[in-house]
C-alpha positions as a Markdown table, in Angstrom:
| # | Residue | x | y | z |
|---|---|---|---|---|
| 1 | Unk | -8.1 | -37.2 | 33.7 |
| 2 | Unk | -8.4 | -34.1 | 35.3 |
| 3 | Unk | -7.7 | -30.3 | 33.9 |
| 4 | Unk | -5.4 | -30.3 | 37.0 |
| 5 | Unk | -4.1 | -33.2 | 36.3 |
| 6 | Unk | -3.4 | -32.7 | 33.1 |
| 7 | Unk | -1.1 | -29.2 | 33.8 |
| 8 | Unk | -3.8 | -26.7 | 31.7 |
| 9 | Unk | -5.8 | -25.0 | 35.1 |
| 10 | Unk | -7.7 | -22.4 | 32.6 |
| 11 | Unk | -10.2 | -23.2 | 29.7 |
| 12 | Unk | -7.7 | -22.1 | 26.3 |
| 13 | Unk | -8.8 | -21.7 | 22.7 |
| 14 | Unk | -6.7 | -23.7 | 20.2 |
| 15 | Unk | -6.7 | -23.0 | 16.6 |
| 16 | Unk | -4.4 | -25.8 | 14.7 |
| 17 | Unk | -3.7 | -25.1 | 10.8 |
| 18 | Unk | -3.6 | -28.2 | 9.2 |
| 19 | Unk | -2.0 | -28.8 | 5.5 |
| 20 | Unk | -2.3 | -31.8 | 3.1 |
| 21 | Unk | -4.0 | -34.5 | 5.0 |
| 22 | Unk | -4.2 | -34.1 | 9.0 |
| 23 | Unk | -1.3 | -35.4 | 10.5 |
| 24 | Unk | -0.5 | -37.7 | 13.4 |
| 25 | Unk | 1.2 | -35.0 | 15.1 |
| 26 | Unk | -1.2 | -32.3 | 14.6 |
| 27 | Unk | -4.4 | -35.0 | 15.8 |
| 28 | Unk | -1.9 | -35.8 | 19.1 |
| 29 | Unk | -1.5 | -31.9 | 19.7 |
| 30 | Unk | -5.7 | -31.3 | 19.1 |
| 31 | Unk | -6.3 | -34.4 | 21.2 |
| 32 | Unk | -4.6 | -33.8 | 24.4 |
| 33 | Unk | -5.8 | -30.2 | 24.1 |
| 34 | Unk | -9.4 | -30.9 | 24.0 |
| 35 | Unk | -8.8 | -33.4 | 26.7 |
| 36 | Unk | -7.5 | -31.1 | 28.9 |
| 37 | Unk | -10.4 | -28.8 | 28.4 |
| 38 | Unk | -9.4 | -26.4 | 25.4 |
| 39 | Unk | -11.6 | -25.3 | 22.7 |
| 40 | Unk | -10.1 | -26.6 | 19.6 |
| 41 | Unk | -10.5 | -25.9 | 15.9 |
| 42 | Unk | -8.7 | -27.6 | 13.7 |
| 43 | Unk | -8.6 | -26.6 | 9.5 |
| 44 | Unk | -8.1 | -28.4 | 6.3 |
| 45 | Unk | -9.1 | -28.1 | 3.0 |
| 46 | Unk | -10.4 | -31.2 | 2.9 |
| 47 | Unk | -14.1 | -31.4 | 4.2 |
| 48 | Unk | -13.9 | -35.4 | 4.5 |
| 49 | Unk | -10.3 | -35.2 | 6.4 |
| 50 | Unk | -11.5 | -32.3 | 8.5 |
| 51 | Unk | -14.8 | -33.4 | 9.7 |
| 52 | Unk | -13.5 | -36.7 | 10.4 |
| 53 | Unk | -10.8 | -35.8 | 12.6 |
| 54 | Unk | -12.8 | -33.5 | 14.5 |
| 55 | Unk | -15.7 | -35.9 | 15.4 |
| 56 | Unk | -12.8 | -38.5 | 16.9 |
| 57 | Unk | -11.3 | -35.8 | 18.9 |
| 58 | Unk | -14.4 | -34.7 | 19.7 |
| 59 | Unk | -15.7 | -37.4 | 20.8 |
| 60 | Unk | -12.6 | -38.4 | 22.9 |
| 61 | Unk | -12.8 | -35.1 | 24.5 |
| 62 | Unk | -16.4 | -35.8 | 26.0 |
| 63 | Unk | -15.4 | -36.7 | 29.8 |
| 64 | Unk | -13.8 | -33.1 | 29.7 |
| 65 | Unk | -15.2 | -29.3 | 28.7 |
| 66 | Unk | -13.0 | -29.2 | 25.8 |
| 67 | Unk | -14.3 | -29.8 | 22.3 |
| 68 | Unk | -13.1 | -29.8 | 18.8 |
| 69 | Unk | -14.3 | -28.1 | 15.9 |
| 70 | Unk | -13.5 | -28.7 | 12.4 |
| 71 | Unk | -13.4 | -25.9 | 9.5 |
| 72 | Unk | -12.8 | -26.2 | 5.6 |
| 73 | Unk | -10.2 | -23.2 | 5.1 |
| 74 | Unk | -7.7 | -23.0 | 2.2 |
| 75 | Unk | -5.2 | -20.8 | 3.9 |
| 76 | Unk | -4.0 | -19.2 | 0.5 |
| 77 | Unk | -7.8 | -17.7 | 0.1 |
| 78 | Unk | -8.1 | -14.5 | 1.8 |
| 79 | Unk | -11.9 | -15.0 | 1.5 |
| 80 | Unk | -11.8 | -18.4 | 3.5 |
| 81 | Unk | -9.7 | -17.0 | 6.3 |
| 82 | Unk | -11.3 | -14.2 | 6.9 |
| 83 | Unk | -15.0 | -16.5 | 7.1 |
| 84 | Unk | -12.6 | -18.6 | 9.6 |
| 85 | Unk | -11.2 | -15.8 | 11.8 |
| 86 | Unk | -15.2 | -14.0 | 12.1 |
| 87 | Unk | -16.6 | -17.3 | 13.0 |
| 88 | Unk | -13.5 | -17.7 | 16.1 |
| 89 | Unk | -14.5 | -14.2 | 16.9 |
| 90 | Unk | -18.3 | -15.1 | 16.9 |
| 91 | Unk | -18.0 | -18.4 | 18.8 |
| 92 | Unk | -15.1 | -17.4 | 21.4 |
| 93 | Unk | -14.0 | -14.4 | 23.4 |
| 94 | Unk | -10.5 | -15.0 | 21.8 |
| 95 | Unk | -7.5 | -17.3 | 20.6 |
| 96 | Unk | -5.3 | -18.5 | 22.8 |
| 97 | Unk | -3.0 | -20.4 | 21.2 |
| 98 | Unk | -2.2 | -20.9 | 17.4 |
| 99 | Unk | -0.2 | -23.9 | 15.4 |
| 100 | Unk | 0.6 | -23.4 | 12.1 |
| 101 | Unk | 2.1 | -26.2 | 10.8 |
């Protein structure tokens, strides 16, 4: 599948904010994303549930530029989002798009 193909022409970063568990609609949304070429990080608070989402989107995303990065974040920790948002800014030029679910 091409990035053409696929409607997304230009290389986006994704950031998905995940809650208890990773669900089936937030792996579909992070899945077609990286596919079609976008940077994606996903969060949990789960380090188990996060990593392992990540490597099978990750890993499905390999024909194409886009990728998909896990991090442990508990949303309702200032500290941990902060550590999240400085390692985007590190990595990335910016965010493109955000999901919080």
């Amino acid at each position: 599948e091409s990035r053409i193909q696929s409607g997304l022409t230009t290389v986006y970063d994704f950031l998905l904010i995940g809650c208890r568990g990773f669900s089936w609609k937030g792996r579909c949304t992070s899945l077609q994303l990286a596919k079609a070429g976008a940077a994606v990080y996903i969060t949990g608070r789960s380090q188990v549930t996060v990593e392992t989402a990540a490597t099978a989107i990750d890993s499905a995303a390999t024909t194409t530029r886009g990728s998909c990065t896990g991090v442990v974040c508990d949303h309702s920790d200032d500290t941990d989002v902060q550590a999240l948002l400085s390692r985007i800014a590190a990595e990335r030029d910016c965010l493109d798009i955000l999901v919080n679910k």
